[in-house]
C-alpha positions in Angstrom: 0.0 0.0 0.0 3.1 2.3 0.4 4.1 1.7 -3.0 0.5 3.2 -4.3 0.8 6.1 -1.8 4.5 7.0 -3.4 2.3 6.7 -7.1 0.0 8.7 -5.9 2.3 11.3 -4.4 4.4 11.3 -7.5 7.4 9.4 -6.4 7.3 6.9 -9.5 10.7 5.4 -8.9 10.1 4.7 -5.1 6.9 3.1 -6.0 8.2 1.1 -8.5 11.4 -0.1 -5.9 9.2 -1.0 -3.8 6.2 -2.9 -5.5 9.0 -4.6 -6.7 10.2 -5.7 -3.3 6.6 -6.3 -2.2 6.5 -8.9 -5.2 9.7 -10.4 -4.6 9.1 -10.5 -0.8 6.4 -13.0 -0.8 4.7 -12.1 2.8 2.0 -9.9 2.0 -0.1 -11.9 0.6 -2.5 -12.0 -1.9 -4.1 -8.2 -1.0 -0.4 -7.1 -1.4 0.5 -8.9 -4.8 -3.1 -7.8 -6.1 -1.9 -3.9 -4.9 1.8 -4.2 -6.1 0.9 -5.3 -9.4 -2.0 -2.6 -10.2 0.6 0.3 -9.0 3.4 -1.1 -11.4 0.2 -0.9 -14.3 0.0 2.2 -13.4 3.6 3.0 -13.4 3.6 1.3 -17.2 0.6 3.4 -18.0 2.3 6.9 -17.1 5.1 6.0 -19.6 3.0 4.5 -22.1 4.3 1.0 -22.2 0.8 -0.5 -23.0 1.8 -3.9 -23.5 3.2 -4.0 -19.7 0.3 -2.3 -18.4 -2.3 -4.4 -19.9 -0.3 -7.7 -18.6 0.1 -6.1 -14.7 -3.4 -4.6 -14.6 -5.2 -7.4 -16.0 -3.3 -10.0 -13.8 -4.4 -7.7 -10.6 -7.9 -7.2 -12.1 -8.0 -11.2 -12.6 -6.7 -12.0 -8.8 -9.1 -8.9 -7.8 -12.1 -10.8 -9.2 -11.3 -14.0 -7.5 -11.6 -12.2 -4.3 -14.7 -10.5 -5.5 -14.0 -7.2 -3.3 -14.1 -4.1 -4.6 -11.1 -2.4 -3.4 -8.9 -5.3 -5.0 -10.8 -5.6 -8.5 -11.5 -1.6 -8.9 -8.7 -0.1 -8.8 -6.6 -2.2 -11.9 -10.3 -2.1 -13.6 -9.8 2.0 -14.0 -6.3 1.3 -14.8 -7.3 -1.1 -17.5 -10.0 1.8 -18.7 -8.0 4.7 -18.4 -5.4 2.9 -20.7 -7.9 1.9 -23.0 -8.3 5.5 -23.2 -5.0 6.8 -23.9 -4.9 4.4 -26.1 -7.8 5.9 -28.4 -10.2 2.9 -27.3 -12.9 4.8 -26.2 -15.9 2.3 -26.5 -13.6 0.0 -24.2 -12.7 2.7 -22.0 -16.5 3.8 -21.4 -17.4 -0.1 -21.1 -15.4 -1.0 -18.5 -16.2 2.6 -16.6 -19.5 1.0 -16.6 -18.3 -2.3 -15.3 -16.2 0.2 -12.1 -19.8 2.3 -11.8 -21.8 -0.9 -11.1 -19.5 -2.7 -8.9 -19.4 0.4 -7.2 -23.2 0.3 -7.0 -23.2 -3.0 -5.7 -22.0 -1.3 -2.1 -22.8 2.0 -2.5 -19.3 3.5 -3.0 -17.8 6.6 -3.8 -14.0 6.3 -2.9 -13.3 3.7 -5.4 -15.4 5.1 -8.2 -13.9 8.7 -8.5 -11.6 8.3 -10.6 -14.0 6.6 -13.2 -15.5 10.2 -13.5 -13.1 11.7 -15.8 -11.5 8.5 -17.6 -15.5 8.3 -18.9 -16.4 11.8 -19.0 -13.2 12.1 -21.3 -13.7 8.9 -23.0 -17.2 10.1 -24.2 -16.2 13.3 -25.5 -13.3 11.4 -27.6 -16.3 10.0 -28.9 -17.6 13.4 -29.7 -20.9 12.9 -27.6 -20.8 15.7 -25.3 -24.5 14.7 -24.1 -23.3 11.3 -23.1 -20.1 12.8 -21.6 -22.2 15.4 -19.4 -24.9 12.6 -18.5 -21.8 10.4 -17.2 -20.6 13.5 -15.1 -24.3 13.7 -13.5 -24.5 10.1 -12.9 -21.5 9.6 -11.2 -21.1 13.1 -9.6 -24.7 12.2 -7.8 -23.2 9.1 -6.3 -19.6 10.9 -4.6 -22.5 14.1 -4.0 -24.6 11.7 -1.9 -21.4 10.2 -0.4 -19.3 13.3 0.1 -15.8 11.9 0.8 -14.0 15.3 0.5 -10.9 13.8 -1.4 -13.5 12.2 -3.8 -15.5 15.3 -4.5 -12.9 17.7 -6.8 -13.7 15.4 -9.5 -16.9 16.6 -10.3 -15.9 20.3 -10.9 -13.5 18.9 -13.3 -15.8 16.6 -14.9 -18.2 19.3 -15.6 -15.4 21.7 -16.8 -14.6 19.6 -19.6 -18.1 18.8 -20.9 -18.4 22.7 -20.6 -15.1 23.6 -22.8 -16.0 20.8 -25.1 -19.8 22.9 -25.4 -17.5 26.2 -26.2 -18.1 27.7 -22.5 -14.9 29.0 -21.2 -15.9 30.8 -18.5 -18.3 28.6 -17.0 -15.3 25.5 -17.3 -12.9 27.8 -15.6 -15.5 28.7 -12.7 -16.1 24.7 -12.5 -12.6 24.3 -12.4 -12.2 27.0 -9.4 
């Protein structure tokens, strides 16, 4: 879990050391090869190596799913669909969104379903359906609304500020934004 603090905190090489040790380690257990391998995806998705990412994320997803829990199948799931993304796949990106919005449904959660916001609500408009970008934003802005986990909640503003430059509205994206 310290290795996907130090992602998430920008310190890429420390995460990377030690994921790597986590892996190599062995004690952790299955919650901390599950974690170790989705933070080295991401790691492999913030430099573009696709082929590495798809391989880490979908063997984390994989083990995530066996354990049917949220917080060990979400997380490489958005990785998985925000690479997708990058990538120009935007009908995968926006399907496995779905697949994060419902298992976050399943237990009424906010904390893991965040980050879903924009990967869709950008997906979507790569699509060029600014309708279907905005009606993402509502959906999943009135589940992290409802729950109001502060960290979760910035997300929306910047969901909504990119369907609103993407509609020509500067000023009202900027004010989203602030």
């Amino acid at each position: 879990h310290l290795a996907h603090v130090q992602w998430c905190t920008g310190e890429w090489d420390a995460a990377g050391r030690t994921a790597r040790y986590a892996l190599a380690d062995g004690r952790g257990g299955l919650t901390t090869e599950i974690t170790a391998r989705y933070v080295l995806g991401y790691l492999a998705l913030g430099r573009g190596d696709w082929e590495e990412a798809a391989s880490l994320l979908g063997a984390a997803l994989a083990q995530g799913e066996q354990m049917a829990e949220l917080q060990r199948l979400s997380p490489p799931l958005w990785g998985l669909a925000e690479a997708a993304r990058c990538q120009g796949d935007q009908d995968t990106a926006i399907e496995l969104c779905e697949r994060g919005f419902s298992a976050s449904a399943e237990v009424s959660d906010a904390a893991y379903l965040f980050p879903y916001l924009l990967t869709g609500a950008r997906a979507h408009l790569a699509r060029g359906d600014t309708d279907a970008a905005a009606g993402w934003v509502d959906r999943v802005a009135a589940v992290l609304t409802a729950r109001s986990i502060p960290g979760t909640l910035p997300a929306i503003g910047h969901g909504r500020a990119l369907v609103l430059l993407a509609r020509g509205d500067e000023a009202a994206a900027v004010e989203a934004l602030e």
